[in-house]
RODO-730269 format. One record per residue (C-alpha): residue number from 1; chain; x, y, z. Coordinates in nm, 4 decimals. Example, Ala and Ser with C-alpha at 12.3 -4.5 7.8 and 13.67 -1.06 7.14 Angstrom:
! residues 2
BADO   lose   vexdren         px         py         pz
BADO      1         A     1.2300    -0.4500     0.7800
BADO      2         A     1.3670    -0.1060     0.7140
END
This chain:
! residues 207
BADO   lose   vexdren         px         py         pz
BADO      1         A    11.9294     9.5226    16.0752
BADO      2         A    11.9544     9.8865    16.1169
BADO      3         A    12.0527    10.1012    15.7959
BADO      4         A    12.3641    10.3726    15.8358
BADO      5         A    12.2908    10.6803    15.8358
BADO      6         A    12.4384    10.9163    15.5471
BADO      7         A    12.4700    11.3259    15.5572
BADO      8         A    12.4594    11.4461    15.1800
BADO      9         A    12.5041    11.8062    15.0543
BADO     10         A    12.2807    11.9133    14.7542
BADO     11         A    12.3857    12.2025    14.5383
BADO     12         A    12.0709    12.4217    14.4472
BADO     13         A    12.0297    12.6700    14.1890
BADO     14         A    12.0559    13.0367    14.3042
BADO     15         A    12.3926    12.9516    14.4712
BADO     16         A    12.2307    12.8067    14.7924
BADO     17         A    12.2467    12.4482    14.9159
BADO     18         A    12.1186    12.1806    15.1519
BADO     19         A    12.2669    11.9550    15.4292
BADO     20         A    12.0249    11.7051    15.5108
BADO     21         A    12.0266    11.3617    15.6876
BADO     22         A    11.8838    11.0216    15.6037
BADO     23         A    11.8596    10.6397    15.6717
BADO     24         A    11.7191    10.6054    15.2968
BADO     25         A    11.9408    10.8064    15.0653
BADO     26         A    11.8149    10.6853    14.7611
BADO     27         A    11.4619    10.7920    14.8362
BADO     28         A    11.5409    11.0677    15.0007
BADO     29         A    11.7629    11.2438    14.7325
BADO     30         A    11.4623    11.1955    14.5527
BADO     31         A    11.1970    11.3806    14.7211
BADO     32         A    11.4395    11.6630    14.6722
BADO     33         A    11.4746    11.6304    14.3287
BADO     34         A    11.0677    11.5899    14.2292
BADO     35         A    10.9792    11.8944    14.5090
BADO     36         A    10.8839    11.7355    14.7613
BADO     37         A    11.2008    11.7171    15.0118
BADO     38         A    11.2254    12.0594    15.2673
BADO     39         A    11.1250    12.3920    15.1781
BADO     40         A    11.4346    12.4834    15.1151
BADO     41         A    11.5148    12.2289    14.8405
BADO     42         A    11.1212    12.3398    14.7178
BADO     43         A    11.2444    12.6854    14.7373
BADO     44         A    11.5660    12.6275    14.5045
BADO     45         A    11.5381    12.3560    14.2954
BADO     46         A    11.8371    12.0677    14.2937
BADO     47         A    12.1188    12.0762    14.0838
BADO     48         A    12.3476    11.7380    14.1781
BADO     49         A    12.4662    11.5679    14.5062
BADO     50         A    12.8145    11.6823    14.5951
BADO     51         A    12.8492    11.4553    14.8518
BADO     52         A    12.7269    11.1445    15.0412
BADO     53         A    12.9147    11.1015    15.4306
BADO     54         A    12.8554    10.8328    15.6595
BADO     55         A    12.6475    10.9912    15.9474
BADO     56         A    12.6571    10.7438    16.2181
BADO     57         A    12.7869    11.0301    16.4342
BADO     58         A    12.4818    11.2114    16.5932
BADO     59         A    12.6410    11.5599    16.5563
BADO     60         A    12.7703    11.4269    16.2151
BADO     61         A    12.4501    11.6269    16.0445
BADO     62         A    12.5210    11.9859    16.2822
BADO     63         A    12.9484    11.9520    16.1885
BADO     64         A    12.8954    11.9047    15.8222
BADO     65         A    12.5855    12.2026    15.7969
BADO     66         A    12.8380    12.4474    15.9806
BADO     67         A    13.1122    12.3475    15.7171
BADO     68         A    12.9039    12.4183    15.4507
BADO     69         A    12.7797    12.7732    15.5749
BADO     70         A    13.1779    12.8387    15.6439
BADO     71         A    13.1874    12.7855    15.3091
BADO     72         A    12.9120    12.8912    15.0920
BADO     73         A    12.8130    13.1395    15.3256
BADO     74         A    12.5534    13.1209    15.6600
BADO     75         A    12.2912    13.3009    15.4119
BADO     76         A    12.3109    13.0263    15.1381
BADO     77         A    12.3053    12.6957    15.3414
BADO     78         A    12.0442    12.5426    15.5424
BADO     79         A    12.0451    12.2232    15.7238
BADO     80         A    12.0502    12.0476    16.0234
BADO     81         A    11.8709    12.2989    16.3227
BADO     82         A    11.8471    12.5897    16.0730
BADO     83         A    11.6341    12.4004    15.8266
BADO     84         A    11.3923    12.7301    15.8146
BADO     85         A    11.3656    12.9577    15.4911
BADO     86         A    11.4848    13.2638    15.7156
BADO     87         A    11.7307    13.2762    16.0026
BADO     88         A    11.7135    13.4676    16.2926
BADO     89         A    11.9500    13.7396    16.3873
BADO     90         A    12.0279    13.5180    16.7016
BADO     91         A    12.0454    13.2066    16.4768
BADO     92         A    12.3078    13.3934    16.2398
BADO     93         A    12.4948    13.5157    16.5350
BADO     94         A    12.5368    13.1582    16.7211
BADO     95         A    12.6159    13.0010    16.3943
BADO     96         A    12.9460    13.3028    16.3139
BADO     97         A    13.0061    13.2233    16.6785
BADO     98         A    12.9969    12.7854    16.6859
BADO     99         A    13.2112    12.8387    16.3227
BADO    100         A    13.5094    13.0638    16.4844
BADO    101         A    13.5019    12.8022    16.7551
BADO    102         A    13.5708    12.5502    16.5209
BADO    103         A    13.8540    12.7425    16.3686
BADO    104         A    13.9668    12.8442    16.6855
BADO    105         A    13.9220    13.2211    16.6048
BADO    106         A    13.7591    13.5083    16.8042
BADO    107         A    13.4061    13.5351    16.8157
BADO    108         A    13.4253    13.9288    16.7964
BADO    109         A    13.6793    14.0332    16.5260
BADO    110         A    13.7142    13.6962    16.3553
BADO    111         A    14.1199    13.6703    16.4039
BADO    112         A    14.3570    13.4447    16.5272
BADO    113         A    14.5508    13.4214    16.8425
BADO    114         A    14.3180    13.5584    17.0723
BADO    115         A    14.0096    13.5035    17.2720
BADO    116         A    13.7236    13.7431    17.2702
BADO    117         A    13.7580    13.8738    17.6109
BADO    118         A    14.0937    13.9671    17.4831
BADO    119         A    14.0172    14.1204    17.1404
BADO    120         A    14.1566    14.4231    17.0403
BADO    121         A    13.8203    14.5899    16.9233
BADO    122         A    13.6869    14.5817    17.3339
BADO    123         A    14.0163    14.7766    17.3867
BADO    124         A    14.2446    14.9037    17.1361
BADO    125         A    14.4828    14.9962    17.3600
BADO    126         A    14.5564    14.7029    17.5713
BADO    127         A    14.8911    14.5938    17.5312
BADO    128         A    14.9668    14.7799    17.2050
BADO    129         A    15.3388    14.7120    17.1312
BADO    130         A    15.4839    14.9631    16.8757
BADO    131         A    15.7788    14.8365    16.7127
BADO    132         A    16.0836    15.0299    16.7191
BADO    133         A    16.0480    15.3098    16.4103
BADO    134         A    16.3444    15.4397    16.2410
BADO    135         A    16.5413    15.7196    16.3339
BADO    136         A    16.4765    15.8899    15.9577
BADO    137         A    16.0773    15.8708    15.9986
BADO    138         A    15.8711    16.2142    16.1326
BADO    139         A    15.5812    16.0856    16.3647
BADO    140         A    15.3018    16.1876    16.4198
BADO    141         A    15.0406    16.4649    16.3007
BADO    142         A    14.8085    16.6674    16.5348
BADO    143         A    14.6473    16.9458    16.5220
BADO    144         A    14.8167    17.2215    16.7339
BADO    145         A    14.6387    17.6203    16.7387
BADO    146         A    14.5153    17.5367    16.3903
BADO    147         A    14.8350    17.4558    16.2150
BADO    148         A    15.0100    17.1265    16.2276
BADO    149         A    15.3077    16.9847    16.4037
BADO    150         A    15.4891    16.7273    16.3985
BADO    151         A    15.7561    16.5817    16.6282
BADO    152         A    16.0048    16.3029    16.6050
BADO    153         A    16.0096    15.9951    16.8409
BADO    154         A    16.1648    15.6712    16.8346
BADO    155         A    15.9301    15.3873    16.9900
BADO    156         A    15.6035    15.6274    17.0102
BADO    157         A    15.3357    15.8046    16.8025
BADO    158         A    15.0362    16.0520    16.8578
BADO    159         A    14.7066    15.8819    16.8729
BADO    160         A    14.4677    15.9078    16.6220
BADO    161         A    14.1139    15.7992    16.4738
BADO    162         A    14.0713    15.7382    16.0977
BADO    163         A    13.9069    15.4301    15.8685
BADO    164         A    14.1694    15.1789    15.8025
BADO    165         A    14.1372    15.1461    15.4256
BADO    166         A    14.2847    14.7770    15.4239
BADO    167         A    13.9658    14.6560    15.6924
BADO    168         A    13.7549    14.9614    15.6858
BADO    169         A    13.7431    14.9977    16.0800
BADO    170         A    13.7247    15.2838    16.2392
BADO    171         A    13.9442    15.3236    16.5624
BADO    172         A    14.1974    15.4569    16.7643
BADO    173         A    14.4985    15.4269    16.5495
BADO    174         A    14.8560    15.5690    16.5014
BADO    175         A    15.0001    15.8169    16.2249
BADO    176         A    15.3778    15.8084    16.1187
BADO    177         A    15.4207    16.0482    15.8241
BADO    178         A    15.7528    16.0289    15.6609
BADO    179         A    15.9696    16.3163    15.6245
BADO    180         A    15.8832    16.4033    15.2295
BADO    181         A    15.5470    16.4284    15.3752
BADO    182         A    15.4417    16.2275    15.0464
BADO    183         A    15.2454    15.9907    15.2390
BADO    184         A    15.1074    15.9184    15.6618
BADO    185         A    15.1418    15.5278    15.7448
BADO    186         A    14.8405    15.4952    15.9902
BADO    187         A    14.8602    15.1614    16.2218
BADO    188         A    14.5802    14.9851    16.2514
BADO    189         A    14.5786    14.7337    16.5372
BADO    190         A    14.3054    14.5018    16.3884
BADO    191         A    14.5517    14.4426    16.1277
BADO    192         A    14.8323    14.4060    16.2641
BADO    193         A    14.9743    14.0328    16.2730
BADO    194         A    15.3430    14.1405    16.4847
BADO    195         A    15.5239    14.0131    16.1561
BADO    196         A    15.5866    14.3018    15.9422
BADO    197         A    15.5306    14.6521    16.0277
BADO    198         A    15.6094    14.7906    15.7132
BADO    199         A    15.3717    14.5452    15.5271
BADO    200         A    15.1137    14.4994    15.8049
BADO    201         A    15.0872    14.6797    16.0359
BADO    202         A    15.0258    15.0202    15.8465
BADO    203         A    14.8112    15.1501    15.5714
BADO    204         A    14.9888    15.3856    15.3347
BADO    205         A    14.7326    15.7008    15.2610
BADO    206         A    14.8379    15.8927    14.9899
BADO    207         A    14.8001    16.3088    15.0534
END
Protein backbone atom coordinates (compact mmCIF):
# COMPACT_ATOMS: atom_id res chain seq x y z
CA UNK A 1 0.00 0.00 0.00
CA UNK A 2 1.41 3.23 -1.03
CA UNK A 3 1.60 6.11 1.72
CA UNK A 4 0.04 9.82 0.71
CA UNK A 5 2.09 12.18 0.23
CA UNK A 6 1.93 15.41 2.60
CA UNK A 7 3.50 19.13 1.80
CA UNK A 8 4.25 20.78 5.32
CA UNK A 9 5.52 24.35 5.93
CA UNK A 10 8.08 24.80 8.83
CA UNK A 11 8.52 28.18 10.41
CA UNK A 12 12.34 28.84 11.11
CA UNK A 13 13.91 31.28 13.26
CA UNK A 14 15.30 34.41 11.50
CA UNK A 15 11.86 34.89 9.82
CA UNK A 16 12.56 32.34 6.98
CA UNK A 17 10.76 29.06 6.36
CA UNK A 18 10.62 25.73 4.55
CA UNK A 19 8.19 23.94 2.12
CA UNK A 20 9.19 20.52 1.86
CA UNK A 21 7.57 17.22 0.69
CA UNK A 22 7.33 13.74 2.16
CA UNK A 23 5.80 10.17 2.14
CA UNK A 24 7.00 9.88 5.96
CA UNK A 25 6.01 13.04 7.79
CA UNK A 26 6.67 11.94 11.06
CA UNK A 27 10.28 11.15 10.32
CA UNK A 28 10.77 13.64 8.20
CA UNK A 29 9.67 16.64 10.43
CA UNK A 30 12.18 15.18 12.44
CA UNK A 31 15.33 15.31 10.61
CA UNK A 32 14.47 18.96 10.49
CA UNK A 33 14.11 19.43 13.91
CA UNK A 34 17.58 17.41 15.17
CA UNK A 35 19.66 19.20 11.96
CA UNK A 36 19.72 16.94 9.79
CA UNK A 37 16.74 17.77 7.19
CA UNK A 38 17.99 20.44 4.09
CA UNK A 39 20.42 23.06 4.46
CA UNK A 40 18.09 25.36 4.77
CA UNK A 41 16.31 23.97 7.85
CA UNK A 42 20.35 23.38 9.08
CA UNK A 43 20.82 26.93 8.25
CA UNK A 44 17.75 28.27 10.47
CA UNK A 45 16.84 26.13 12.99
CA UNK A 46 12.87 24.95 13.34
CA UNK A 47 10.46 26.66 15.24
CA UNK A 48 6.86 24.56 14.76
CA UNK A 49 4.94 23.04 11.75
CA UNK A 50 2.32 25.46 10.50
CA UNK A 51 0.91 23.18 8.33
CA UNK A 52 0.54 19.59 7.05
CA UNK A 53 -1.44 19.38 3.19
CA UNK A 54 -2.20 16.37 1.42
CA UNK A 55 0.29 16.32 -1.57
CA UNK A 56 -1.00 13.73 -3.83
CA UNK A 57 -0.92 16.45 -6.50
CA UNK A 58 2.57 16.39 -8.21
CA UNK A 59 2.74 20.22 -8.51
CA UNK A 60 1.09 20.23 -5.00
CA UNK A 61 4.90 20.83 -3.49
CA UNK A 62 5.82 23.88 -6.46
CA UNK A 63 1.88 25.67 -5.71
CA UNK A 64 2.25 25.65 -2.00
CA UNK A 65 6.37 26.91 -2.08
CA UNK A 66 5.17 29.88 -4.43
CA UNK A 67 2.35 30.69 -1.82
CA UNK A 68 4.61 30.83 0.80
CA UNK A 69 7.28 33.17 -0.95
CA UNK A 70 4.01 35.42 -1.95
CA UNK A 71 3.78 35.57 1.43
CA UNK A 72 6.78 35.63 3.54
CA UNK A 73 8.72 36.96 0.87
CA UNK A 74 10.85 35.05 -2.25
CA UNK A 75 14.07 35.87 0.03
CA UNK A 76 12.74 34.03 3.17
CA UNK A 77 11.23 30.75 1.73
CA UNK A 78 12.80 27.89 0.14
CA UNK A 79 11.30 24.78 -1.11
CA UNK A 80 10.37 22.75 -3.77
CA UNK A 81 13.02 23.63 -7.04
CA UNK A 82 14.62 26.50 -5.06
CA UNK A 83 15.73 24.30 -2.21
CA UNK A 84 19.38 26.12 -2.51
CA UNK A 85 20.75 28.56 0.31
CA UNK A 86 21.00 31.39 -2.48
CA UNK A 87 18.78 32.11 -5.45
CA UNK A 88 19.72 33.21 -8.62
CA UNK A 89 18.81 36.49 -10.13
CA UNK A 90 17.03 34.36 -12.89
CA UNK A 91 15.53 32.10 -10.17
CA UNK A 92 14.10 35.32 -8.29
CA UNK A 93 12.90 36.73 -11.50
CA UNK A 94 10.86 33.46 -12.75
CA UNK A 95 9.53 33.01 -9.31
CA UNK A 96 7.98 37.28 -9.20
CA UNK A 97 6.98 36.22 -12.69
CA UNK A 98 5.08 32.33 -12.02
CA UNK A 99 3.52 34.39 -8.65
CA UNK A 100 1.83 37.43 -10.78
CA UNK A 101 0.63 34.64 -13.00
CA UNK A 102 -1.05 33.14 -10.31
CA UNK A 103 -2.66 36.37 -9.28
CA UNK A 104 -3.30 37.22 -12.63
CA UNK A 105 -1.17 40.46 -12.44
CA UNK A 106 1.52 41.90 -14.80
CA UNK A 107 4.79 40.52 -14.77
CA UNK A 108 6.40 44.09 -15.25
CA UNK A 109 4.69 46.61 -12.89
CA UNK A 110 2.91 44.11 -10.67
CA UNK A 111 -0.84 45.63 -11.32
CA UNK A 112 -4.01 44.51 -12.28
CA UNK A 113 -5.94 44.64 -15.44
CA UNK A 114 -3.31 44.39 -17.81
CA UNK A 115 -0.87 42.17 -19.53
CA UNK A 116 2.77 42.99 -19.76
CA UNK A 117 2.95 43.70 -23.35
CA UNK A 118 0.42 46.25 -22.42
CA UNK A 119 1.90 47.84 -19.27
CA UNK A 120 2.05 51.29 -18.86
CA UNK A 121 5.84 51.44 -17.81
CA UNK A 122 6.87 50.06 -21.77
CA UNK A 123 4.80 53.16 -22.79
CA UNK A 124 3.42 55.73 -20.65
CA UNK A 125 1.65 57.23 -23.13
CA UNK A 126 -0.40 54.63 -24.76
CA UNK A 127 -3.86 55.25 -24.36
CA UNK A 128 -3.60 57.78 -21.50
CA UNK A 129 -7.20 58.99 -20.86
CA UNK A 130 -7.28 62.29 -18.84
CA UNK A 131 -10.44 62.79 -17.18
CA UNK A 132 -12.28 65.84 -17.72
CA UNK A 133 -10.60 68.67 -15.13
CA UNK A 134 -12.61 71.43 -13.84
CA UNK A 135 -13.12 74.61 -15.32
CA UNK A 136 -11.66 76.46 -11.87
CA UNK A 137 -8.21 74.43 -12.03
CA UNK A 138 -4.85 76.27 -13.81
CA UNK A 139 -2.92 73.44 -15.73
CA UNK A 140 0.02 72.98 -16.30
CA UNK A 141 3.64 74.43 -15.45
CA UNK A 142 6.55 74.76 -17.97
CA UNK A 143 9.25 76.49 -18.23
CA UNK A 144 8.93 79.31 -20.86
CA UNK A 145 12.32 81.99 -21.48
CA UNK A 146 13.14 81.30 -17.85
CA UNK A 147 9.98 82.34 -16.16
CA UNK A 148 6.92 80.22 -15.82
CA UNK A 149 3.58 80.01 -17.48
CA UNK A 150 0.80 78.59 -17.09
CA UNK A 151 -2.31 78.12 -19.25
CA UNK A 152 -5.78 76.84 -18.68
CA UNK A 153 -7.29 73.75 -20.49
CA UNK A 154 -10.13 71.63 -19.97
CA UNK A 155 -9.37 67.81 -20.91
CA UNK A 156 -5.38 68.41 -21.33
CA UNK A 157 -2.13 69.11 -19.44
CA UNK A 158 1.64 69.84 -20.25
CA UNK A 159 3.81 66.84 -19.94
CA UNK A 160 6.12 66.42 -17.38
CA UNK A 161 8.83 64.13 -15.56
CA UNK A 162 9.04 64.05 -11.73
CA UNK A 163 9.18 61.01 -8.87
CA UNK A 164 5.72 60.11 -7.94
CA UNK A 165 5.97 60.33 -4.16
CA UNK A 166 2.99 57.76 -3.60
CA UNK A 167 5.20 54.80 -5.88
CA UNK A 168 8.47 56.54 -6.21
CA UNK A 169 8.62 56.12 -10.15
CA UNK A 170 10.03 58.27 -12.18
CA UNK A 171 8.16 59.05 -15.55
CA UNK A 172 6.45 61.01 -17.89
CA UNK A 173 3.69 62.47 -15.88
CA UNK A 174 1.17 65.41 -15.83
CA UNK A 175 1.08 68.71 -13.60
CA UNK A 176 -2.29 70.52 -12.74
CA UNK A 177 -1.50 73.32 -10.26
CA UNK A 178 -4.50 74.93 -8.80
CA UNK A 179 -5.12 78.49 -9.03
CA UNK A 180 -3.84 79.54 -5.25
CA UNK A 181 -0.77 78.00 -6.55
CA UNK A 182 -0.65 76.33 -2.92
CA UNK A 183 -0.03 73.04 -4.31
CA UNK A 184 0.75 71.05 -8.28
CA UNK A 185 -1.35 67.64 -8.47
CA UNK A 186 1.12 65.58 -10.67
CA UNK A 187 -0.63 62.34 -12.40
CA UNK A 188 1.05 59.48 -12.25
CA UNK A 189 -0.15 56.78 -14.65
CA UNK A 190 1.27 53.78 -12.65
CA UNK A 191 -1.11 54.82 -10.11
CA UNK A 192 -3.82 55.53 -11.54
CA UNK A 193 -6.78 52.88 -11.08
CA UNK A 194 -9.64 55.12 -13.54
CA UNK A 195 -11.73 55.39 -10.19
CA UNK A 196 -10.92 58.57 -8.60
CA UNK A 197 -8.86 61.24 -9.99
CA UNK A 198 -8.84 63.35 -7.17
CA UNK A 199 -7.78 60.45 -4.80
CA UNK A 200 -5.77 58.41 -7.33
CA UNK A 201 -4.78 59.47 -9.89
CA UNK A 202 -2.64 62.50 -8.56
CA UNK A 203 -0.06 63.15 -5.96
CA UNK A 204 -0.51 66.42 -4.11
CA UNK A 205 3.23 68.15 -3.78
CA UNK A 206 3.24 70.77 -1.48
CA UNK A 207 5.44 74.14 -2.79
Amino acid sequence: MLMASKIYLIELQNGKYYVGKTDMIDRRVLEHFTGNGSKWTQLHKPIKVISVLDGNDIFAEEKHTYLAMDKYGIENVRGGSYSTIKLSENDKKKISEVIHSMKDECYKCGKKGHFVNECPINNPHKNIIIPHIRSNIIIGEKQNGGHISHEKYNNFSVKCKGDCENCSNTRICYQFRDEDNDYIYVSCMFCYNGDNWENDMFVVITK
